[in-house]
C-alpha positions as semicolon CSV with decimal commas, in nm:
position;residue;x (nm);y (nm);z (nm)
1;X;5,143;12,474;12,814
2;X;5,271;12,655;12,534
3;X;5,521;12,517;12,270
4;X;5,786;12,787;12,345
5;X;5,767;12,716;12,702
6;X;5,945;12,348;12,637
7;X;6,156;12,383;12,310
8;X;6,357;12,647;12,147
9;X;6,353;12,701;11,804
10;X;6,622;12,536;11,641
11;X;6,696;12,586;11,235
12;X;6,746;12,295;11,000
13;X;7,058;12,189;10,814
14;X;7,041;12,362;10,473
15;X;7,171;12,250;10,146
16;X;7,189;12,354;9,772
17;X;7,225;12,195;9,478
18;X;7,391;12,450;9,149
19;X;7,413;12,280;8,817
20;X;7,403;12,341;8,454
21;X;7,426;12,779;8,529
22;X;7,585;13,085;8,424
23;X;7,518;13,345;8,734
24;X;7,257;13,483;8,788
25;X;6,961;13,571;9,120
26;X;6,846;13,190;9,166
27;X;7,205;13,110;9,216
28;X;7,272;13,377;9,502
29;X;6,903;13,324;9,661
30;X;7,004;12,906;9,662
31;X;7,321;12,944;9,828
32;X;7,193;13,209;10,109
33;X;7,287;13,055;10,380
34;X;7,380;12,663;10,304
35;X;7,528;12,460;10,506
36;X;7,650;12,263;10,200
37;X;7,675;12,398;9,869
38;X;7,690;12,134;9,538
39;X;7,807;12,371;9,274
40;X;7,896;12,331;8,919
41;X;8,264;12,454;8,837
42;X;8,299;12,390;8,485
43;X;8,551;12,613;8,421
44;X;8,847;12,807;8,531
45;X;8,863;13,154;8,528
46;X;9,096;13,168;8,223
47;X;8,832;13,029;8,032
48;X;8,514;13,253;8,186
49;X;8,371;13,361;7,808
50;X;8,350;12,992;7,759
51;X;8,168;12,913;8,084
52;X;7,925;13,213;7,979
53;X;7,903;13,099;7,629
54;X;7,774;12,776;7,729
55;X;7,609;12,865;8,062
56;X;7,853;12,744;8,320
57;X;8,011;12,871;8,581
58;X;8,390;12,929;8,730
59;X;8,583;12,749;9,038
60;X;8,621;13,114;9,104
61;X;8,226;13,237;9,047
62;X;8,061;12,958;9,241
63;X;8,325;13,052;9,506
64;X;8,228;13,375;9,498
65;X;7,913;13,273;9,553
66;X;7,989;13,059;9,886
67;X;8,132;13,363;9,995
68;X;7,909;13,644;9,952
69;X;7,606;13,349;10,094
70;X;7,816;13,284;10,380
71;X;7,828;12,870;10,293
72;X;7,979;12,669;10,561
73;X;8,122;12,399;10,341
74;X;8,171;12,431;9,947
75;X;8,144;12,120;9,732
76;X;8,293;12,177;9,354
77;X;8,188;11,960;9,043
78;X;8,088;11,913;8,722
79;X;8,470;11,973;8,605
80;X;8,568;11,970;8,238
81;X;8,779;11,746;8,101
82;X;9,033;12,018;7,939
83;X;9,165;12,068;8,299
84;X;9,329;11,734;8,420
85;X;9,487;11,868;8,796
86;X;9,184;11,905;8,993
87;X;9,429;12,082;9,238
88;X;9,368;12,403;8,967
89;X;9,006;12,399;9,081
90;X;9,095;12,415;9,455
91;X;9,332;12,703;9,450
92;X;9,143;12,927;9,218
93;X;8,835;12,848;9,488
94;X;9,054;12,910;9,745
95;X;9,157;13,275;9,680
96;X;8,828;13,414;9,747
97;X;8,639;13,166;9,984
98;X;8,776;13,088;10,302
99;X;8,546;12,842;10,440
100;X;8,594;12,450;10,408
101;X;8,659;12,363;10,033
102;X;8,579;12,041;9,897
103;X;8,673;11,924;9,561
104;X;8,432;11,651;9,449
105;X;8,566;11,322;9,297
106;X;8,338;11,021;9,179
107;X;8,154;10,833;9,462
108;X;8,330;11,061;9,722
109;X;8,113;11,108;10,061
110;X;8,084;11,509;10,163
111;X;7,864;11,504;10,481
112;X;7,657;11,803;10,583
113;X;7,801;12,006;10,862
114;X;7,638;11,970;11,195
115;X;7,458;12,280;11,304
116;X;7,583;12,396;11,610
C-alpha cells in the first residue's frame, strides 16, 4: 500500500516572527503565507523617516505586508512609547489589511488559527 492511498496531504500551521526591521525581501518571503504573523510596529506612519532611520517598521508597512502575504491573523508589537492609544496602531493597520487584527499587549494569549 502506498502512502497516498490512506492519507491526504494536509499543510502545517505556519507562523512568522518580524522584529527589529525596516522592509525589505526576508520580510515579504517570512510572511508568505502565515497563519500568524508577530510583527514589529514601531511606528506610525507619521513618523515613517524615523522607523527607516532606525530600522523599524510602520502599523501601516507590516500591514501591508499581511496583506500582500495573504496572513490570516496579524499580531502588532514592539510599540513605542511616544504613542500612548494603542487604538492609533489598530486603525492605521486596519485601512489596508482586512484580515483579523490583533494588537498585542503584555502577557496577552494570540492562538494560531486552525487550518481548515
Amino acid at each position: 500500500m502506498r502512502l497516498d492511498e490512506v492519507s491526504v496531504h494536509r499543510p502545517g500551521q505556519r507562523v512568522a516572527f518580524v522584529m527589529d526591521t525596516r522592509l525589505c525581501d526576508a520580510v515579504h518571503a517570512l510572511a508568505d503565507g502565515a497563519d500568524l504573523l508577530v510583527i514589529e510596529s514601531t511606528f506610525l506612519e507619521e513618523d515613517a523617516a524615523l522607523a527607516r532611520e532606525y530600522g523599524h517598521l510602520t502599523a501601516r508597512q507590516a500591514a501591508t505586508v499581511a496583506a500582500e502575504c495573504g496572513v490570516r491573523r496579524l499580531v502588532l508589537t514592539h510599540f513605542s512609547q511616544r504613542y500612548p492609544d494603542p487604538s492609533r496602531y489598530a486603525d492605521e493597520a486596519a485601512a489596508v489589511f482586512s484580515g483579523d487584527l490583533v494588537v498585542a499587549a503584555d502577557l496577552m494569549t494570540v492562538p494560531v488559527p486552525r487550518r481548515a
